[in-house]
PAKEKE-35707 format. One record per residue (C-alpha): x, y, z; residue in one letter. Coordinates in steps of 0.5 Angstrom, whole numbers, plus 500, padded with zeros to 3 digits. Layout:
BEGIN
XYZA/...
***
This chain:
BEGIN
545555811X/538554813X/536548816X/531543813X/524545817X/525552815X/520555810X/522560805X/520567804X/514569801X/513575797X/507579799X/501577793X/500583789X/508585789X/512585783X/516578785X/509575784X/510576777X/502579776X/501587776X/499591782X/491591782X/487596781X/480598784X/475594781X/471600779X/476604776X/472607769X/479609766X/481601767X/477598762X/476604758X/469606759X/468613757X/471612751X/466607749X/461612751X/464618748X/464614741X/457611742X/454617743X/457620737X/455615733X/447615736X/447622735X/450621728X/444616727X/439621729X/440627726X/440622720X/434619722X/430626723X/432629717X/430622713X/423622717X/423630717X/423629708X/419623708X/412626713X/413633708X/413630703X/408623704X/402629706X/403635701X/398630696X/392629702X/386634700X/385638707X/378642708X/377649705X/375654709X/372661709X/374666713X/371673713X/374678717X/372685720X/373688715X/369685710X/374681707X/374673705X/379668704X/376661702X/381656700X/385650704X/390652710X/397650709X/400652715X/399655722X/404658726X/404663733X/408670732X/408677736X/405682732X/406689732X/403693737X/402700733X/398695728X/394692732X/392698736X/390701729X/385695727X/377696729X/375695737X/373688735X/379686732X/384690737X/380686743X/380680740X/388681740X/389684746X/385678749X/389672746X/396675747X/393676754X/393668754X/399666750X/405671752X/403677747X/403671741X/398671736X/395665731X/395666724X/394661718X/396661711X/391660707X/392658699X/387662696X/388660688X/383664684X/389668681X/386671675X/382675680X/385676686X/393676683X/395672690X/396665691X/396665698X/394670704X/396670711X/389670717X/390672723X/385669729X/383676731X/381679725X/375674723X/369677725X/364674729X/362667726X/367669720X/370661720X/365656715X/365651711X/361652705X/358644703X/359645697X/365648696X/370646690X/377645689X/379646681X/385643679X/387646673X/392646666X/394654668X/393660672X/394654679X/388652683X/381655683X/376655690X/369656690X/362653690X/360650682X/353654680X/352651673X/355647667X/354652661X/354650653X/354655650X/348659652X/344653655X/345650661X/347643662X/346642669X/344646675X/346647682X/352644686X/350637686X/348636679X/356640676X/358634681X/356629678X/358631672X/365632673X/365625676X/364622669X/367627663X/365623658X/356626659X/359634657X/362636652X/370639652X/366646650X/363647656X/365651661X/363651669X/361657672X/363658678X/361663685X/367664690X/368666696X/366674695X/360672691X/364673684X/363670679X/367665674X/367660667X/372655668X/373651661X/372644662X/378642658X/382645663X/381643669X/384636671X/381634677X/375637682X/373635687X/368638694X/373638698X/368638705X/364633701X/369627702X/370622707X/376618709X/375614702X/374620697X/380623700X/384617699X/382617692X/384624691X/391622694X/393616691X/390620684X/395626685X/401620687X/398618680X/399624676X/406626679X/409619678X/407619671X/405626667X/410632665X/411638670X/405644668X/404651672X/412652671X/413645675X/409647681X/404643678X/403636675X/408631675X/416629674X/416623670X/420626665X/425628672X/425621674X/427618667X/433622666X/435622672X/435615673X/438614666X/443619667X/446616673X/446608671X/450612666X/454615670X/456609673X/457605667X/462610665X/466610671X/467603674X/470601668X/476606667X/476607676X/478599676X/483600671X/486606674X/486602681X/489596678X/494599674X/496603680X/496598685X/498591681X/503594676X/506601677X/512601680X/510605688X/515611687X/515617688X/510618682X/506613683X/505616691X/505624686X/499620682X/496617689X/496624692X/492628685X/487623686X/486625693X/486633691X/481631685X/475628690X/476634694X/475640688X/468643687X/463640683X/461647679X/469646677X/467640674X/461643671X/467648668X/471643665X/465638661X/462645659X/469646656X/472640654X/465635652X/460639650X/464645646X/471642644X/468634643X/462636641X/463642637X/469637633X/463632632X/459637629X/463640625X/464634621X/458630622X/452635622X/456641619X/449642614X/446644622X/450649623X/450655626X/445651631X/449646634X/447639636X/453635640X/456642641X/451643647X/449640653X/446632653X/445627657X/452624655X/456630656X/453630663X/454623664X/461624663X/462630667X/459626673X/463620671X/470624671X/466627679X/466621682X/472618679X/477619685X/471615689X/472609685X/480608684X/480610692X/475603693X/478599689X/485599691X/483599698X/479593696X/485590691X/490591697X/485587702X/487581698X/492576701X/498577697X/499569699X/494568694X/496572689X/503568691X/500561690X/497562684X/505564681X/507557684X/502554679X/505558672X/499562672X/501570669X/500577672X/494578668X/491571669X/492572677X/488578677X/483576673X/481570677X/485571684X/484578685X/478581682X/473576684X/474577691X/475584691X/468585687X/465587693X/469593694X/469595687X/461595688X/462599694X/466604691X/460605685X/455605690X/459611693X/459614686X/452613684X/450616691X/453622690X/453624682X/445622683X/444628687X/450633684X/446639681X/451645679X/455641674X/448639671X/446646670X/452647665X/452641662X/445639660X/439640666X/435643664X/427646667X/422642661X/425638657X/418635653X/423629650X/426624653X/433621652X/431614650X/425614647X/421608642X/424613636X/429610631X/435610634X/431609640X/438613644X/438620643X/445622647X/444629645X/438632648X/437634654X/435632660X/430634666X/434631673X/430631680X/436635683X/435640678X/428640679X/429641687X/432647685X/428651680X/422649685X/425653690X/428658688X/426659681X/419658682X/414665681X/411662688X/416660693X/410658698X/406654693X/412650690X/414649698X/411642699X/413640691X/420642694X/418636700X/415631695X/421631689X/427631695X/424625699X/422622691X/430623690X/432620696X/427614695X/431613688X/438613690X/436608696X/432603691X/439604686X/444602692X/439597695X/440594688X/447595688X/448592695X/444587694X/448585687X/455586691X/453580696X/452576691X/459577688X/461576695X/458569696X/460567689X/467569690X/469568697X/472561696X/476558701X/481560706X/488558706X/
***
């Protein structure tokens, strides 16, 4: 026994008999898990920024291809002339064989500025329109073959925006009606072309371009002119906001390269509010079928895993079945006993908005039934309990317990659908996009709805543009301009859609138990 005045033993602090973990240094990254905070931050950062670079990407192309750039005329050592607007520049290495069989002025002129740039070279793309006469849009000028003084700006030179045939560059010499004059000389043709009203539509404008020839432009055709080296900052905003004007509001001309896409827009908003209209409602009754009614076995969890699959089949696939199934077999069938006087040429058994509303809805199905049952299953099952205590039935528990506070994820679901079926384009192509289609689906004509047409879709547009089009590099900035228009939609589209899904979340959050 030990006596009263004898202390204890103690375990030394840090030891396993002090009840506390052995110390670790203070330092240690692993220890508080830091390197996976920065490896998931980083991914994310990355994320945002590849995100926030193509978004700013398609936004900066798209928001200058409106905005009137000079027109220059570039006359090279062979005598030729390029007059038109610059719409790209770019450094490449050319070939030394060609170059060395250019004159002894363009070959010093090369062999100078590759001296000065590692072997590279400048040259510009020029949009030389005038396709009546030289049969090319566009031509490639490098630096050194312009001749001694071969790059001006001609004062007066015109940019001529026409119904057909592309733009038109030159200086404006008379306004011809018949065989008088009505004015003469670049400035008089100006003012006249800035109020149409003082000319007659028969009058044609003859214009001198850059090689010295010579051309009547009728003044019915041309949709706008303007002197492009003439403007300040104000006239070219005028010629910018103009443009956004024309393209927000006009139909598509020049085989879509020109004009506007209002009629793009309008169909593919209605198609897509369509879409959307068709498949919340059967995504929600799916979802709650499977999650509040179904017996969860084995062919349930088969049902679950066909959903699944479903979001991961290809698109075209889709546009295959609505081909088939709607527009051949339904629509087919509805001709054939209402519209049977119109055969041969059918009327529903074709594409229209509705077969493609319907495609897309049956697209983005899985999407919705997936958010929905993620959203039912977040509600507490005490809610669902307490509302059983009271003698509330299974269906007046859904409906005024469980669906209202899961409404925020059935918007997010169709939130997800609308982002993705606006911008599907391969099942469009089959079963009703088409590249004109002068009448719209809803119009002011009896009976105001016309689900059988067909339609003109953004997506569809983007593609025919670029890779439809006679011209690749004229549609080019269209291609930007539509892409950033599309993107601009769908945000406002889910920016409505979010904005509607806090309200329902305001609304139905209730209090806690």
């Amino acid at each position: 026994m030990s006596g009263h005045g004898e202390q204890p033993s103690r375990p030394r602090a840090g030891g396993v008999a002090s009840g506390r973990l052995p110390s670790r240094p203070a330092n240690a990254l692993l220890s508080r898990n830091e390197p996976m905070v920065w490896l998931t931050g980083g991914g994310l950062v990355v994320g945002l920024l590849m995100v926030a670079a193509l978004v700013s990407f398609v936004f900066w192309q798209g928001f200058v291809t409106f905005w009137p750039g000079p027109v220059l005329t570039l006359t090279t050592h062979d005598g030729r002339v390029a007059m038109g607007e610059v719409t790209r520049t770019e450094r490449y290495l050319p070939d030394p064989t060609a170059v060395a069989a250019l004159g002894p002025e363009a070959t010093a002129a090369a062999v100078a500025e590759m001296a000065s740039d590692d072997g590279r070279v400048r040259r510009r793309l020029v949009r030389t329109g005038n396709f009546e006469l030289s049969g090319e849009h566009f031509r490639w000028v490098e630096d050194f073959q312009l001749a001694k003084g071969g790059e001006i700006r001609e004062p007066w030179a015109f940019v001529f925006e026409r119904m057909s045939w592309g733009r038109f560059y030159g200086v404006p010499e008379a306004c011809v009606l018949g065989d008088s004059a009505v004015a003469t000389g670049p400035e008089a043709v100006s003012a006249l072309l800035r109020d149409r009203s003082s000319a007659d539509a028969e009058a044609v404008i003859r214009v001198r371009t850059g090689d010295g020839a010579l051309a009547d432009l009728p003044l019915a055709t041309i949709v706008r002119a303007y002197p492009a080296n003439h403007l300040g900052v104000g006239g070219r905003l005028g010629v910018y906001v103009s443009r956004w004007h024309e393209f927000l509001t006009a139909e598509p001309r020049e085989a879509n390269s020109e004009g506007g896409v209002f009629p793009a827009i309008f169909g593919t908003v209605v198609m897509t509010l369509g879409m959307t209209l068709l498949v919340v409602p059967f995504g929600v009754m799916a979802a709650l079928y499977l999650r509040e009614y179904a017996t969860q076995g084995w062919l349930t969890s088969i049902v679950r895993i066909s959903i699944n699959n479903l979001a991961g089949v290809p698109s075209i696939v889709f546009g295959v079945f609505g081909l088939g199934f709607f527009s051949y077999m339904v629509g087919g069938s509805i001709d054939a006993v209402f519209f049977a006087d119109k055969l041969p040429n059918p009327t529903y058994g074709t594409g229209g908005i509705m077969w493609a509303s319907l495609t897309l809805a049956l697209l983005t199905l899985p999407v919705v039934i997936v958010a929905t049952e993620e959203a039912l299953a977040a509600v507490p099952t005490s809610m669902r309990e307490g509302s059983f205590a009271c003698g509330a039935t299974q269906w007046q528990t859904i409906r005024r317990v469980v669906l209202p506070r899961a409404l925020p994820g059935v918007m997010t679901g169709a939130i997800l659908a609308m982002a993705r079926g606006a911008g599907e384009v391969a099942p469009l192509m089959l079963v009703g996009a088409v590249k004109l289609a002068p009448e719209l689906p809803v119009d002011l004509h009896f009976p105001f709805v016309h689900p059988e047409r067909s339609f003109m879709h953004l997506g569809f547009h983007i593609y025919d543009l670029g890779f439809q089009s006679q011209n690749s590099e004229a549609a080019k900035p269209m291609v930007f301009t539509t892409t950033m228009l599309l993107m601009a939609i769908v945000l406002l589209l889910n920016a409505a859609a979010i904005w509607f899904r806090s309200r329902l979340g305001r609304g139905g959050s209730g209090s806690k138990f």
